[in-house]
PADRENKOL-247808 format. One record per atom (N, C-alpha, C, CB): residue number from 1; residue in one letter; atom name; x, y, z. Coordinates in pm, 1 decimal. Each point is the difference from the previous one (the first is absolute). Glycine has a CB too. Example, Ala and Ser with C-alpha at 12.3 -4.5 7.8 and 13.67 -1.06 7.14 Angstrom:
2
NODE   resi   resn   name          x          y          z
NODE      1      A      N     1319.0     -569.0      780.0
NODE      1      A     CA      -89.0      119.0        0.0
NODE      1      A      C       90.0      120.0        0.0
NODE      1      A     CB     -189.2     -117.3      124.6
NODE      2      S      N      154.2      222.3     -196.6
NODE      2      S     CA       82.0      119.0        6.0
NODE      2      S      C      -77.0      109.0       73.0
NODE      2      S     CB      118.4      -62.8     -214.5
END
This chain:
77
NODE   resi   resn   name          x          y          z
NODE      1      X      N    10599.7    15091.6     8010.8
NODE      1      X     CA      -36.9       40.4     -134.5
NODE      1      X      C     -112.2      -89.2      -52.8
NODE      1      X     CB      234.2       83.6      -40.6
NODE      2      X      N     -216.3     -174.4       67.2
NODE      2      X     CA     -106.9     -120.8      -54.7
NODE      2      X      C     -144.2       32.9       79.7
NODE      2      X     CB      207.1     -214.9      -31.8
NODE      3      X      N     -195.5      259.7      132.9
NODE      3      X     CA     -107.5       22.2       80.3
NODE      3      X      C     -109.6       95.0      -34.3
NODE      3      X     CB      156.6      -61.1      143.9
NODE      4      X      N      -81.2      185.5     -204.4
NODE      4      X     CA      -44.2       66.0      -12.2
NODE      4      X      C      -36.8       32.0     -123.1
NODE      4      X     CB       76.8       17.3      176.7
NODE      5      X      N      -46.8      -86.0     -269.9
NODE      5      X     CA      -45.0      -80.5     -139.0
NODE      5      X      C      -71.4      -71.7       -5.3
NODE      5      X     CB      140.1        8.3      -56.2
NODE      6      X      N     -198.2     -113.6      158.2
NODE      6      X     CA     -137.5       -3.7       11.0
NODE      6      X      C      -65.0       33.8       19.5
NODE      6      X     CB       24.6      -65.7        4.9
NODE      7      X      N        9.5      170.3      122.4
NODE      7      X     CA     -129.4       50.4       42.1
NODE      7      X      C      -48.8      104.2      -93.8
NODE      7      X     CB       54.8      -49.2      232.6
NODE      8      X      N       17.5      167.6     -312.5
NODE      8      X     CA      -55.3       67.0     -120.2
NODE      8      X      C      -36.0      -82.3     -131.4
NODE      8      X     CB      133.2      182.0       93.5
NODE      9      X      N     -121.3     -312.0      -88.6
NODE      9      X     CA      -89.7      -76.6      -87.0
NODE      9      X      C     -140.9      -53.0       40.3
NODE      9      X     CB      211.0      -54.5      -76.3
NODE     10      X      N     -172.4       39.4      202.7
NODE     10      X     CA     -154.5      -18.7       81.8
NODE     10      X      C      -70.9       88.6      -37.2
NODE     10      X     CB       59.6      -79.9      191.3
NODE     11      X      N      -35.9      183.2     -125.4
NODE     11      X     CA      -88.5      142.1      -11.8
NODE     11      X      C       -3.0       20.9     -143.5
NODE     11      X     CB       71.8      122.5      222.8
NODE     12      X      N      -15.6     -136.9     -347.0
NODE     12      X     CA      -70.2       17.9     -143.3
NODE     12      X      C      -72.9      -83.3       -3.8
NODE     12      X     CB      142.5       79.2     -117.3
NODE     13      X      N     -120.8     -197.7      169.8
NODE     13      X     CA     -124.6      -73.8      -59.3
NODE     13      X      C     -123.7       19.0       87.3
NODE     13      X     CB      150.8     -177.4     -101.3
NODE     14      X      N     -177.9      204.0      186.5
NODE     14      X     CA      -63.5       56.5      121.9
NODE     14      X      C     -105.9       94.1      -24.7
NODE     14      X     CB      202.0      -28.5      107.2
NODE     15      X      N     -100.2      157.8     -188.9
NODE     15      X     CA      -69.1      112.0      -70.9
NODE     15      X      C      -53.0      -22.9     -157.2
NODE     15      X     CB      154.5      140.4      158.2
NODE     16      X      N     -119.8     -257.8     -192.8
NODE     16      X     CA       -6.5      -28.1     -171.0
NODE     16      X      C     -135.2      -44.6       49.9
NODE     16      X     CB      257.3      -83.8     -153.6
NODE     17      X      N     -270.5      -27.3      206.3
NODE     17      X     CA     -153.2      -78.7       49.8
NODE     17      X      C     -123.4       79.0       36.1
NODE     17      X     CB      142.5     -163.0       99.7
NODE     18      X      N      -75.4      339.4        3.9
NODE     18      X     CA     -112.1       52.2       82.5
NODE     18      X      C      -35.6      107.1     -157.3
NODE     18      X     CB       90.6      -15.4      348.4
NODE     19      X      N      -39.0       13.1     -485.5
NODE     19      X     CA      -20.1      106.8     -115.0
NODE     19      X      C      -75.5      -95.5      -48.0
NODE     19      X     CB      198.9      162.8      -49.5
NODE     20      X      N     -237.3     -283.5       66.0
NODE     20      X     CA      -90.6      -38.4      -96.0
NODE     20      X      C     -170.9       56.1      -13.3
NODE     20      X     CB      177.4     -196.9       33.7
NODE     21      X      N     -231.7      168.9     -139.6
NODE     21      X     CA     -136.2       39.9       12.3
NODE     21      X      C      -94.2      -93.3       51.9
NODE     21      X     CB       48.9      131.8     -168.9
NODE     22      X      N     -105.9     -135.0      268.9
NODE     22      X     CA      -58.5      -96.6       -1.1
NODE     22      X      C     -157.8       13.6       36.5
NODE     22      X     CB      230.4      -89.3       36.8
NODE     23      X      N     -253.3      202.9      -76.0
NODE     23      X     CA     -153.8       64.4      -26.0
NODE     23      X      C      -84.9      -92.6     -123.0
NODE     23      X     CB      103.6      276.7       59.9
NODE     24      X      N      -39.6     -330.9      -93.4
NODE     24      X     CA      -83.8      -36.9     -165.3
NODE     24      X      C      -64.8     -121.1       82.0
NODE     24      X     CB      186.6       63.2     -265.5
NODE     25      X      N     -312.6     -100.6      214.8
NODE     25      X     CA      -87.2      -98.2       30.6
NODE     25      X      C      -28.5      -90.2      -81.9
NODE     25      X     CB      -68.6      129.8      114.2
NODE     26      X      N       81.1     -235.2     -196.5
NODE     26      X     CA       -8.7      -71.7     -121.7
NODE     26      X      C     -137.2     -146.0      100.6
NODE     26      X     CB      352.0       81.7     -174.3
NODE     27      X      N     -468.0      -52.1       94.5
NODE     27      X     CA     -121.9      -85.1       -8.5
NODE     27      X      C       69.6     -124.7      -56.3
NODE     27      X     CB     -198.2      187.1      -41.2
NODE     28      X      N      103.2     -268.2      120.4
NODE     28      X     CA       -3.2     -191.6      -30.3
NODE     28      X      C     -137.4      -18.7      -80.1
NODE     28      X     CB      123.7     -102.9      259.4
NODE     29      X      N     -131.7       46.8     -368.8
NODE     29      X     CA     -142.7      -19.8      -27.0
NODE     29      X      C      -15.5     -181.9       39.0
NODE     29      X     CB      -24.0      234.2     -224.9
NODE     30      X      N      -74.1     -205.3      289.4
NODE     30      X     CA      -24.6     -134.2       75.5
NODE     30      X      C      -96.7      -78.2      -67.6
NODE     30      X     CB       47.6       96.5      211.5
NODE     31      X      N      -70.6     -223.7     -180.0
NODE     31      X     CA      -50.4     -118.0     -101.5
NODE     31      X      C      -84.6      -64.8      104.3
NODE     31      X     CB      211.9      -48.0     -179.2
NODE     32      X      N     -366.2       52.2      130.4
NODE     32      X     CA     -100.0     -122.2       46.8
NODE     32      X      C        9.0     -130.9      -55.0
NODE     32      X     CB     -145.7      161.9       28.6
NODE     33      X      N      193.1     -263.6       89.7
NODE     33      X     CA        1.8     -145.8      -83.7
NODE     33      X      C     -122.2     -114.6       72.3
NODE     33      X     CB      306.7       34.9      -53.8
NODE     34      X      N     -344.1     -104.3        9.8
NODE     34      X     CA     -106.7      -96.6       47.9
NODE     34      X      C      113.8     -137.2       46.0
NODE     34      X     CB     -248.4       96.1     -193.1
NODE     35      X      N      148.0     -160.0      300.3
NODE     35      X     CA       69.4      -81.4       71.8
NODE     35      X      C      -56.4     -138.8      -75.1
NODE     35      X     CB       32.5      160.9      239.4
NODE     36      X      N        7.5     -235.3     -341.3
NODE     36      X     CA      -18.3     -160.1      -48.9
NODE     36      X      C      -16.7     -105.3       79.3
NODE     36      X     CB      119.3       58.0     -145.8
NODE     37      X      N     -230.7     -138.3      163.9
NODE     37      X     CA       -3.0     -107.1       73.2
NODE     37      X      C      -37.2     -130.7      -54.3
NODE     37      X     CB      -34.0      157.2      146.1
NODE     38      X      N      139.3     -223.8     -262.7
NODE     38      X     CA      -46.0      -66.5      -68.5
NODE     38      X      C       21.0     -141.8       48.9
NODE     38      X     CB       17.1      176.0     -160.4
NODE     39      X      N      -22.2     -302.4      167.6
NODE     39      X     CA       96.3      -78.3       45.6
NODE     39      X      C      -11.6     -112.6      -68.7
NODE     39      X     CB       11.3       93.6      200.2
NODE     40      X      N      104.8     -147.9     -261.5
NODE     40      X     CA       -6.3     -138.6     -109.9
NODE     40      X      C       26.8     -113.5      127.7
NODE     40      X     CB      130.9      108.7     -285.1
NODE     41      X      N     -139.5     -220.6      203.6
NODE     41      X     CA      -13.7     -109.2       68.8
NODE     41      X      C      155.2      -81.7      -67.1
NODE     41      X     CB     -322.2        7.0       37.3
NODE     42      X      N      373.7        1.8       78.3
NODE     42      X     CA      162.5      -93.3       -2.1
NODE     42      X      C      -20.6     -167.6       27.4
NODE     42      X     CB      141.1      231.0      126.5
NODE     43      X      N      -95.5     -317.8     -179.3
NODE     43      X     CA        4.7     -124.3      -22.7
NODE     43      X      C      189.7      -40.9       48.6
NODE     43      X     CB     -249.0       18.8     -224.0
NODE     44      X      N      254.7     -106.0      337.3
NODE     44      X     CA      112.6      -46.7       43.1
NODE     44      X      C       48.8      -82.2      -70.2
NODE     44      X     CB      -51.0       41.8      173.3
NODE     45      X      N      142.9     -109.0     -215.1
NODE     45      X     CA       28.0     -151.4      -41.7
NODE     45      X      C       37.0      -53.4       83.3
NODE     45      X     CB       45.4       18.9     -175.9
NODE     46      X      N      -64.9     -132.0      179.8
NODE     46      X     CA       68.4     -117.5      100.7
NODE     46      X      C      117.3      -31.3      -44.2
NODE     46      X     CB     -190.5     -104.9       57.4
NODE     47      X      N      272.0      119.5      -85.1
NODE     47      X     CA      150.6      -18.4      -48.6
NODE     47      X      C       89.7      -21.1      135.8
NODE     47      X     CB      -32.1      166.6     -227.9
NODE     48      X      N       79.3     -245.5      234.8
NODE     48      X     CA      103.7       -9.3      138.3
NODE     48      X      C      122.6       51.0       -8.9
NODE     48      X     CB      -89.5     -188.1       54.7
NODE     49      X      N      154.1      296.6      -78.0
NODE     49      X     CA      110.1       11.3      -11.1
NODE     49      X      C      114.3       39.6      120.3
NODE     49      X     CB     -123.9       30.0     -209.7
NODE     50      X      N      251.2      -68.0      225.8
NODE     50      X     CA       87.2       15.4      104.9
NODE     50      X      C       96.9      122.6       -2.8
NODE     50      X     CB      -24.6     -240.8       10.3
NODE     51      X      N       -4.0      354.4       86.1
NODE     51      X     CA      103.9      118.1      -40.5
NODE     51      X      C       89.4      -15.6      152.7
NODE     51      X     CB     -180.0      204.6     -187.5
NODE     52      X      N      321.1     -193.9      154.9
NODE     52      X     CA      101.3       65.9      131.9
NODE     52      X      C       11.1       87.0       21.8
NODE     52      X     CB       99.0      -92.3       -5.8
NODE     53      X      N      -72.7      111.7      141.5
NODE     53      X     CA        8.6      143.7       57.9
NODE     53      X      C      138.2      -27.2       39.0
NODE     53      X     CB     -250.0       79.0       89.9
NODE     54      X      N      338.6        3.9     -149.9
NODE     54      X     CA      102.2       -9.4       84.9
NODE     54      X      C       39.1      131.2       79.9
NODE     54      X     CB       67.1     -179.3     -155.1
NODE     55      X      N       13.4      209.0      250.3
NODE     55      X     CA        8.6       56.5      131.5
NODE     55      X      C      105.5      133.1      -49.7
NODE     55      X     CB      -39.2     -256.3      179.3
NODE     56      X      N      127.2      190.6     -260.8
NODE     56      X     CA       93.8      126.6      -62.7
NODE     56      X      C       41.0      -15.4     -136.6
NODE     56      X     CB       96.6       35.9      213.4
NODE     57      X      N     -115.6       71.7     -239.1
NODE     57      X     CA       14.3       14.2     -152.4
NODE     57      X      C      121.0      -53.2      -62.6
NODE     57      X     CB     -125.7      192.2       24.4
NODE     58      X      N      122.5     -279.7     -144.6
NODE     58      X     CA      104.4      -28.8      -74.5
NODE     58      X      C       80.2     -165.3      120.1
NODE     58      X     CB       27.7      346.1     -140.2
NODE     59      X      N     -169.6     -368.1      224.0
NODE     59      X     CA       64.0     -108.2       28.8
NODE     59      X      C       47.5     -147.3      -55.8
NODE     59      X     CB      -96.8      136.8      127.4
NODE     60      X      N       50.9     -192.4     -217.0
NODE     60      X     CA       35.7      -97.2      -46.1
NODE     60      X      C      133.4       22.2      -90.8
NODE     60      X     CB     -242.7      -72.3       33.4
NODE     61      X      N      248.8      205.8      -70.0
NODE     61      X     CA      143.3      -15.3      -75.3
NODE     61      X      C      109.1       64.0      110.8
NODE     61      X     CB     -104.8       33.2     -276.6
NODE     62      X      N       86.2       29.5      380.3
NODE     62      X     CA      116.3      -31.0      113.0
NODE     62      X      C       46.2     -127.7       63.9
NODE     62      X     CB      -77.6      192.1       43.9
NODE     63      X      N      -78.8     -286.8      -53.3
NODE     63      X     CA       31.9     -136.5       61.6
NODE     63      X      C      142.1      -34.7     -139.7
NODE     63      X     CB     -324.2     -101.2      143.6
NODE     64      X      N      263.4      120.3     -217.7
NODE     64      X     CA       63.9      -78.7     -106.4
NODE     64      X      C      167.3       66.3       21.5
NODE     64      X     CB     -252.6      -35.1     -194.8
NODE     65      X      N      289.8      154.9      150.9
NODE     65      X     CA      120.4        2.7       39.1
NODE     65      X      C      110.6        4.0      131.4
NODE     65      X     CB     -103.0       62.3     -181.3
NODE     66      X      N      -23.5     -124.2      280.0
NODE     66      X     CA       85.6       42.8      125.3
NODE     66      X      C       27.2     -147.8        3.2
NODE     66      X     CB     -102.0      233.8      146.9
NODE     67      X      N      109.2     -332.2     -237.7
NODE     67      X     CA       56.4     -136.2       50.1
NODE     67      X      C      142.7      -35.5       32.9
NODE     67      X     CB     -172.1      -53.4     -123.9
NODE     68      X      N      192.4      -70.5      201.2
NODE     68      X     CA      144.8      -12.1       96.2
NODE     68      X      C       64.7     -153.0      -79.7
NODE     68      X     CB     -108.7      125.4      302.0
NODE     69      X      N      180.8     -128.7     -323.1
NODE     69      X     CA       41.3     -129.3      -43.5
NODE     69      X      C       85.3      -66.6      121.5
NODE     69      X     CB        0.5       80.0     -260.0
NODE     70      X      N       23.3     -207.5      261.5
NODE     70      X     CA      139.3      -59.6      129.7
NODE     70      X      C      142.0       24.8       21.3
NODE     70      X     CB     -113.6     -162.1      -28.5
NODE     71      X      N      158.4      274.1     -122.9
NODE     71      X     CA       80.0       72.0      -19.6
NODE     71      X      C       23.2       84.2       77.9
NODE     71      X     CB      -32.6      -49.9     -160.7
NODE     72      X      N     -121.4      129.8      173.3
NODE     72      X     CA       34.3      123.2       23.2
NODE     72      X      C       24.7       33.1      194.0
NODE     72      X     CB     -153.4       54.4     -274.6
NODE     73      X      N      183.1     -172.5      315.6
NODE     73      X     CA        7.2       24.9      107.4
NODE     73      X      C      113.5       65.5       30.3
NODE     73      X     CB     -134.2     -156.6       28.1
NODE     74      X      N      191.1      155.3      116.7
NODE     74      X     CA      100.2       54.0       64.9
NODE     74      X      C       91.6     -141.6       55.9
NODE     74      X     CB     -155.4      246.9       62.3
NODE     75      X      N      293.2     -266.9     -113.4
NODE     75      X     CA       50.5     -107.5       90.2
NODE     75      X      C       75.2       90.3       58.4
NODE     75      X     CB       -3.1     -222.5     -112.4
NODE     76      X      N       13.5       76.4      231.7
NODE     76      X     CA      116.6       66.7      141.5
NODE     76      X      C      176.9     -110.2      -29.5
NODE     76      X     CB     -285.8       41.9      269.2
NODE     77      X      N      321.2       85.8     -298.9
NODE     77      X     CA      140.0      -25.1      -21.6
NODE     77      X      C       87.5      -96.6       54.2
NODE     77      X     CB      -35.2      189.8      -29.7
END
């Protein structure tokens, strides 16, 4: 039953898609643009500054909660 409830949904939609019109032609009005070649002059600073990269995200606050105290060990009974 299910099978065959798709497949006559297939085929409406099949036949719904092949009723469309698709004769109509709708125009683009297209645009002439000029190509700018202006170029300013950038000035660096010498500023030394220090950035980290770290390797995975949100690492310094996993370091932080993954700490172990001498507690937290395992004794042998």
């Amino acid at each position: 039953m299910k099978t065959i409830l798709s497949l006559i949904f297939v085929l409406f939609i099949s036949v719904a898609a092949q009723a469309q019109d698709a004769s109509v032609e709708t125009k683009v009005n297209t645009v002439e643009m000029t190509i700018v070649t202006s170029y300013e002059d950038v000035t660096i600073g010498t500023a030394t500054e220090v950035a980290r990269l770290y390797k995975f995200k949100n690492s310094r606050i996993k370091k932080a909660l993954s700490f172990t105290t001498k507690r937290n060990k395992a004794k042998m009974a």
